[in-house]
N, C-alpha and C positions, 0 to 999 in steps of 0.2 A: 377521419384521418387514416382511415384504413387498418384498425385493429381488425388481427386474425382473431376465430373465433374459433375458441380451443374446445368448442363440447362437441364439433362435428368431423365425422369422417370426412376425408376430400379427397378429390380427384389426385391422384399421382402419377408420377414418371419415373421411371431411374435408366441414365444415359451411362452405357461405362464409358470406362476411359480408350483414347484409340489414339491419342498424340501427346508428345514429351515438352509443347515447346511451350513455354510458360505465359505466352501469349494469346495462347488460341485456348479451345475449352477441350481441355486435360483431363478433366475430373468427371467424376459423376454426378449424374441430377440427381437428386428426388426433390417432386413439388410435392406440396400439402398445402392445398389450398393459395391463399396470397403469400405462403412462404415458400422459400427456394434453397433446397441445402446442398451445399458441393460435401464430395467426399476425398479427401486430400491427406497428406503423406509427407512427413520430414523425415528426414534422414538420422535424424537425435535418437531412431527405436522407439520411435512411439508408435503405438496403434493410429489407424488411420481414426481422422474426426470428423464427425459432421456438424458442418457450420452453416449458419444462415448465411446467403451471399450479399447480403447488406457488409457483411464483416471483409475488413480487408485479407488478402489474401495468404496462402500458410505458405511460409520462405522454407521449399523445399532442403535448401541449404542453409543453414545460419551463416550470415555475414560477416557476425561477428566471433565465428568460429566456436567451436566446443571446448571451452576454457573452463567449465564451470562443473570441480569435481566434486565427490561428496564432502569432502574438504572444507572446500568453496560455500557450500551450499549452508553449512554448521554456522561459518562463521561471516556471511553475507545476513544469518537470522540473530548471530551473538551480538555482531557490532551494530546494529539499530535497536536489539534491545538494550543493549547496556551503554548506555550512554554517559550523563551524566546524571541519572534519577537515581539510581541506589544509593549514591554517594550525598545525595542532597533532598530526595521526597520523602525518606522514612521517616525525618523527625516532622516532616511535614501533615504525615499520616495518622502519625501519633497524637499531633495536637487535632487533629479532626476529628478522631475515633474517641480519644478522650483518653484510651485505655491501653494498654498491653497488650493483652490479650484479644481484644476487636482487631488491634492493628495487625497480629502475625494472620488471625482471619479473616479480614480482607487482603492480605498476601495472598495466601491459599486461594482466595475465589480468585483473582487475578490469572492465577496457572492455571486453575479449569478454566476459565475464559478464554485464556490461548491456545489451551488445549483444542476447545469448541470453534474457534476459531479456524485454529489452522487445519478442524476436518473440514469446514467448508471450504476452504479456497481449494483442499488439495480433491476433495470432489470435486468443482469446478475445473480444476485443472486438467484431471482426466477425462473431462468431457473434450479440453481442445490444450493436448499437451503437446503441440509443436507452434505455438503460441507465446509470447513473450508479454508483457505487462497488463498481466494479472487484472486487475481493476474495469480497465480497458475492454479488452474482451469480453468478461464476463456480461456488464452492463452492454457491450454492443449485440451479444447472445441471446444474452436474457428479454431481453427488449427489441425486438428488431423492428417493430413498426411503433409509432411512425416512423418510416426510412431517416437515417443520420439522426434523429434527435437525441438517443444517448450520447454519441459521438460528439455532435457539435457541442452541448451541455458540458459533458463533462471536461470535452475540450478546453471548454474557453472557463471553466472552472479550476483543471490543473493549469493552463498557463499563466494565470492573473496569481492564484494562489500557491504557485508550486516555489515558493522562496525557503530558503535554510539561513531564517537570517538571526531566530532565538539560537541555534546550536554556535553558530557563528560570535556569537555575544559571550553565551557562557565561555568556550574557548579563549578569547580575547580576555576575560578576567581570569582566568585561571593563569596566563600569560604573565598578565600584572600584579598577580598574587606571588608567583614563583620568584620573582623581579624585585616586590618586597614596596613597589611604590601605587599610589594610586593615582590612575588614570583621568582624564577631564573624559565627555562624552566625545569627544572628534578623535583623542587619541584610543578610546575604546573601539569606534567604528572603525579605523582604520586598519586596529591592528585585527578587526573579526573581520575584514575586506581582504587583508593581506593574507589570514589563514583561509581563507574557502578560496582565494584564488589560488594554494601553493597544492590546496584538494583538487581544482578543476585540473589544473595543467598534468598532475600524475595522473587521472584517470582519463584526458584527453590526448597525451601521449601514447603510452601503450597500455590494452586491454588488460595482456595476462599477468605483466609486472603488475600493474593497480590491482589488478584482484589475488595477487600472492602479497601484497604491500597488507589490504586488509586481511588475510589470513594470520602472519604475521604479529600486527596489533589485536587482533583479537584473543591469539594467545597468549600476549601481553593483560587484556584483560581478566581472561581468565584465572589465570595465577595471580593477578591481584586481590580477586574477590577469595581464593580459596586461600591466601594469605591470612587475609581477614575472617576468614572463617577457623580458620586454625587459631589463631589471636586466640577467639572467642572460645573456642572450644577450654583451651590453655587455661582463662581466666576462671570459667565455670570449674575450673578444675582447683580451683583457690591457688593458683601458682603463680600467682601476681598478688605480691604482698602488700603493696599499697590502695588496693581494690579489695575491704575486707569484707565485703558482703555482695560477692557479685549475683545471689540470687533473690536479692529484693524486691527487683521488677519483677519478677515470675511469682510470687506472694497475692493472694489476691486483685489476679492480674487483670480483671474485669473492674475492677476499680475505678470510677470516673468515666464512665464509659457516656459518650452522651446520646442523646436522643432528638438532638435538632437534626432534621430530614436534610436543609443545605449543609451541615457540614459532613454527612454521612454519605452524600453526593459528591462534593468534590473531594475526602479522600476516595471514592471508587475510582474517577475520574484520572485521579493521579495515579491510582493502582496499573487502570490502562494503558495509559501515556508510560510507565514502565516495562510491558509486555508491550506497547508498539514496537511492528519488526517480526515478528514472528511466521509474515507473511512475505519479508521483504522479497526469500529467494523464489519465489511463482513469479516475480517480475521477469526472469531469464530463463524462464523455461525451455525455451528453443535452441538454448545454448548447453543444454544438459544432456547426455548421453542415456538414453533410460530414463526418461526424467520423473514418472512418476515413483517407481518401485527406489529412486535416489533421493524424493522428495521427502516420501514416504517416512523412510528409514532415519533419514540423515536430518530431517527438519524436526521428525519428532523428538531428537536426541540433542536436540537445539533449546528449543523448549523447557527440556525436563531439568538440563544441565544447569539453565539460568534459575527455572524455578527453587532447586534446591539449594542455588548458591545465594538464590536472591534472602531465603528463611533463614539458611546458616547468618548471612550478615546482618537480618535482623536479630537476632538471635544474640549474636556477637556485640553489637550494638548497646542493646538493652540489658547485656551482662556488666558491660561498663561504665557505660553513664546515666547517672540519678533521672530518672522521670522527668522530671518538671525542664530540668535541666536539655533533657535529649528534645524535648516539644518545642522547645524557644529556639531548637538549632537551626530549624530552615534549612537554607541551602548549604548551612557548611555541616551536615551532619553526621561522614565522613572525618572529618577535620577534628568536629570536637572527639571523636571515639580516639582518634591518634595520640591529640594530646594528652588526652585522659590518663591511655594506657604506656606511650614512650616520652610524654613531656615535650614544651614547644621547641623548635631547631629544626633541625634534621629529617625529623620523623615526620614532619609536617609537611619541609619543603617537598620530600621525594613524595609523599603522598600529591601533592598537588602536580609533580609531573606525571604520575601517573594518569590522576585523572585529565590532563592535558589530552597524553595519548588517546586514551579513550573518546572524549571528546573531540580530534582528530580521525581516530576508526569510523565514528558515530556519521561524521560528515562525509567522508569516502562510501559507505554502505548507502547511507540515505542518497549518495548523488549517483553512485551508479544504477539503485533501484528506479529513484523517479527517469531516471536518461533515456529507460528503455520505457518506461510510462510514455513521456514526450514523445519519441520515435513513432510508437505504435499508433497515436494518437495520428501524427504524419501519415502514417501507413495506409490510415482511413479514408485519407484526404480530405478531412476536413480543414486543413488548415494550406494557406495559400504556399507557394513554391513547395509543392507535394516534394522534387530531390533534395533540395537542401534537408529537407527532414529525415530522410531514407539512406542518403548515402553516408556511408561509411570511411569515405576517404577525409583526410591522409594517410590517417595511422590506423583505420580498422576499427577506428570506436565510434560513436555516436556522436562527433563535435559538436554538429548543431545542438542539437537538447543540453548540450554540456553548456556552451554560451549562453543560450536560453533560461538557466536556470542561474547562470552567472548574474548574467543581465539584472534580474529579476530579483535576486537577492539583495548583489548591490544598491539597487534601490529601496529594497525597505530597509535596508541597515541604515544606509545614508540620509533616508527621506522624514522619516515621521522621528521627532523628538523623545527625547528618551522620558518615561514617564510611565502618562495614561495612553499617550497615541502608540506607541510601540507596542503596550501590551496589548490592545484594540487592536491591533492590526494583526497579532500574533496570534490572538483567538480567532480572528476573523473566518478561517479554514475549518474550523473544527466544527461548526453545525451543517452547513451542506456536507461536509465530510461525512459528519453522521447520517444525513441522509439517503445518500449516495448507498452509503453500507448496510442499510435496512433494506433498500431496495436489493441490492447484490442479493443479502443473505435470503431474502424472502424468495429473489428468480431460484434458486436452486429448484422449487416445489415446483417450478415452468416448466424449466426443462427435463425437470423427472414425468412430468406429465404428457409433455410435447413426444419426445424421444419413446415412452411408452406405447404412445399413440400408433407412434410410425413404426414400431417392434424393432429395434435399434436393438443393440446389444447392450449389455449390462456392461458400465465405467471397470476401471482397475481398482476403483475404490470409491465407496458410498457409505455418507454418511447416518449416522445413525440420528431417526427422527429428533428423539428426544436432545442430541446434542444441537441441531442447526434450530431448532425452537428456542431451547436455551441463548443460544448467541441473537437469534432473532429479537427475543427480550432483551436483552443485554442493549443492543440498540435503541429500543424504544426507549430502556430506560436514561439511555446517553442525550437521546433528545429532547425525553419528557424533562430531567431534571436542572438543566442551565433556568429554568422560567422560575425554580424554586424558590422565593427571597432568603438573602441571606439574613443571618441573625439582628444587626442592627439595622435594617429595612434596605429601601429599593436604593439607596447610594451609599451603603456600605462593603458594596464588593469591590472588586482589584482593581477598581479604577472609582475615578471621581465622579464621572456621569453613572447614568439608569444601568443596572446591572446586567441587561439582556440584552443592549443595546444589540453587542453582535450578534445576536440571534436574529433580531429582526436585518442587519443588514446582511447577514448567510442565506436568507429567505430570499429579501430584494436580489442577490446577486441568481440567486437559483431562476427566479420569474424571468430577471432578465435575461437569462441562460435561454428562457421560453419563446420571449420576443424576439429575441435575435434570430433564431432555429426558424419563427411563423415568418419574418421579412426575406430569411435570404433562403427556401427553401419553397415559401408558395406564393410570397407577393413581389418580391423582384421576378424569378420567373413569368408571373401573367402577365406583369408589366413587360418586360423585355420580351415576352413573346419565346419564350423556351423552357426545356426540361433539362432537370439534372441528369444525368445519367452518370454509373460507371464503367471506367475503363481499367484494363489491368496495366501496369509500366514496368519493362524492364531495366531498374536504374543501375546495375552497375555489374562488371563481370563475376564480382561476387557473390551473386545470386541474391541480392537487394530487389524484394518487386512490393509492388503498391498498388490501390486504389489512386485514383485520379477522379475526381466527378469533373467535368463539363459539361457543357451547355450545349446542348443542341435544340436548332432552331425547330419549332413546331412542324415546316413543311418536311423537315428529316427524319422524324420520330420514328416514322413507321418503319423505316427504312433500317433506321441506327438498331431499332429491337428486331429486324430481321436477323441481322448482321454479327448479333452479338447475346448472349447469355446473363442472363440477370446480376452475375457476378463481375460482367464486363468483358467475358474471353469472346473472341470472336469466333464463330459458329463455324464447323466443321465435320458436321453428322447433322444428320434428321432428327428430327422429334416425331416420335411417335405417342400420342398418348392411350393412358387406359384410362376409365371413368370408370369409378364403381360410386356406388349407391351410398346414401352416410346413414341408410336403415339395410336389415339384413343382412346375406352371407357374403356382402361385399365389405364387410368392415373387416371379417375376419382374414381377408386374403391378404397376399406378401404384394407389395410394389413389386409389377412386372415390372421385369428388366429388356429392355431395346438394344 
């Protein structure tokens, strides 16, 4: 299927640039072997990047303009982390870990995991920082042959699975919690249909309102959490006179600690699902002025700011309610710390609009990350009506992807019963996700290899071995451990069927990711008697351009690769090549330039 073979020198080229028009070939070449990299330039101040030309094209101009300040960047990484897990997974954590003390450390590992985390994407991202959704690229980079097969994969893996339909839920109870009444399951789904649709239409309207809307609520959440960390501080301080031993949990705080392997698994898991988000703002990086040395800065401070608020509220937490008492809280584990410390009324209800908001931020963040996900994915062409996915019109935002993930949501809210099928469907994302993100974190060691080869210049920022190994584990062990049995055997976990079910259908959906990619890629073309090929498109005066693949008929081939550039620009300069040798002094030389 035409893997390159990264252990040999190979012939090269490098074409400069000699025209502006975004249609014709702009950029520069260099081959290496069966790979072809353009060298291209956005107007965001980024260094120029080289990219394979399998990869859709760099939008000299952002379409959706440069809205996205350091600001922006804080709090696009605060509102998908903090959602509604701190407020509901710590006592969740506590009853897994067993202990006190286990639970604030796996907190801790959860922040060096984000930490590890967010050096890889922001390595990746300085390899192609005029580049928008993160995920997307990296894997279309990382991976470039077989031709489209990350693209179409992950394609039709974000669009099946790209739903917000559990945040939407939680929302919807927090609603009816405030309200003081309980809900039937239709009047549940309705009112989690009616909140993600009043998220689609503000970030479907206008861009820079929507992304100062979540600036906004995330400052809202942050002073909620530093509320409650103050609380806590207060209470350790014996100044809450009906709490007269707030240092009890801190007493032999390893105490009960357990030692079953599946419950020491899904609290990590949950630890994750807490720090998801960390990467959210790499989704817009084309929209960022300076984006790496902004990413840099401003996303590390993102991170650090949650991790310390997320211990202070454990902290705060475990200073006020009994052990036993805090592990049985589950999802209200917020709620019981409120009542504990201000008694039920008041203190409860604004607690719960709080967490409302948040859980409101959570769904604005996660819908404008995945939007520009969905776009990019369009961008590739692997997905049919390539404009509808690219343009930006009415309003300058990314409609399509917005309906797209409307769509999509709507129906698993509405579709599977509230239960065992809901929560099956809700994990369903999270093993090919994991997989997905092994592969990512592993391409880093590609393209440090690849780009070494071709004597490229050294990124804005590179990560440090030992952390992307770290994270690299972290993954393996995100997929080794769902296979784990839980404690009361293979139909004791969160639902009433085989406990791995979705693992095995995250698997089936990945294979069939495979088969789809071998029929519309090599066996409709033999059959139909043509090649894919791409083409660049200029969609809109905004400076919206794209990949397009069409078909061209076998007797044209020859013709259509005269005419055009492996990235699809049509040709407008010679090629001249140079061959050197993949033994001796020709490995050591610079790709001559034409």
């Amino acid at each position: 299927m035409g893997f390159p073979k990264f252990w040999a020198r190979s012939a090269t080229t490098e074409v400069p640039a000699t025209d502006v028009n975004p249609s014709t070939s702009d950029v520069s070449v260099i081959h290496d072997g069966n790979l072809t990299f353009t060298i291209e330039k956005a107007e965001n101040g980024s260094k120029p990047s080289y990219q394979e030309a399998v990869g859709a094209p760099v939008e000299s101009k952002s379409p959706l303009g440069y809205h996205v300040g350091w600001i922006t960047v804080i709090f696009l990484n605060v509102n998908q982390m903090i959602g509604t897990g701190i407020f509901s997974t710590p006592g969740t954590i506590l009853g897994s870990t067993g202990s006190v003390g286990l639970a604030l450390i796996y907190w801790t590992i959860g922040f060096l995991l984000a930490i590890a985390g967010f050096s890889v994407y922001l390595e990746l991202s300085s390899y192609f920082p005029n580049r928008s959704g993160s995920e997307v690229v990296y894997l279309e980079q990382e991976y470039p042959r077989p031709r489209h097969f990350f693209p179409v994969s992950f394609a039709v893996f974000s669009v099946l699975l790209s739903f917000n339909s559990s945040n939407s839920i939680v929302l919807a109870r927090y609603v009816y919690q405030i309200a003081g009444s309980t809900p039937t399951d239709w009047q549940l789904k309705g009112v989690a249909i009616a909140g993600y649709t009043v998220a689609t239409i503000f970030v479907v309207a206008h861009n820079r309102y929507s992304l100062w809307l979540t600036n906004l609520l995330g400052f809202v959440k942050i002073v909620t959490l530093i509320f409650i960390s103050i609380t806590g501080l207060v209470i350790l301080g014996g100044n809450v006179p009906h709490i007269t031993d707030p240092g009890v949990n801190f007493r032999n705080a390893f105490e009960g600690t357990t030692t079953n392997g599946n419950d020491l698994a899904v609290a990590l898991v949950n630890i994750v699902f807490s720090y998801t988000g960390f990467a959210n703002a790499f989704n817009v990086v084309n929209e960022i002025k300076n984006p790496i040395p902004t990413l840099k800065r401003n996303g590390a401070i993102s991170i650090v700011t949650v991790g310390m608020l997320y211990m202070l509220c454990n902290i705060a937490y475990f200073s006020a309610v009994p052990k036993a008492e805090f592990a049985r809280s589950k999802e209200t584990a917020a709620g019981v710390f409120f009542v504990t410390v201000f008694g039920p009324g008041r203190a409860e209800k604004a607690l719960n609009v709080l967490v409302l908001l948040s859980a409101f931020a959570n769904l604005l963040a996660v819908v404008i990350g995945h939007s520009r996900v969905i776009r990019e994915i369009g961008r590739q062409g692997v997905l049919p009506f390539t404009k509808f996915w690219v343009s930006t019109k009415p309003f300058g935002t990314p409609a399509a992807p917005y309906l797209l993930l409307w769509i999509v949501t709507f129906i698993m809210i509405v579709a599977p019963p509230a239960g065992d099928a809901f929560q099956f469907v809700v994990s369903l994302a999270t093993y090919p996700n994991g997989i997905f993100h092994l592969l990512l974190t592993s391409g880093v060691y590609i393209i440090r290899y690849r780009r070494k080869r071709l004597g490229l210049p050294r990124p804005e920022f590179k990560a440090w071995n030992v952390v992307v190994i770290f994270y690299i584990l972290l993954q393996v062990y995100i997929i080794a451990t769902p296979w784990i049995p839980p404690k009361g055997g293979p139909y004791a976990g969160s639902v009433s069927f085989w406990y791995a079910t979705y693992c095995v259908v995250g698997i089936a959906i990945i294979i069939l990711c495979a088969i789809y990619y071998v029929v519309w890629m090599y066996l409709l073309p033999r059959w139909g008697g043509y090649k894919v090929r791409p083409e660049i498109l200029s969609v809109d005066a905004q400076g919206a351009v794209t990949h397009r693949l069409v078909k061209v008929p076998l007797s044209e081939v020859e013709k259509w690769d005269e005419e055009h550039d492996e990235a699809g620009h049509l040709r407008r300069r010679r090629h001249v090549h140079e061959t050197s040798s993949s033994q001796g002094d020709g490995n050591d030389q610079e790709p001559k330039i034409v």
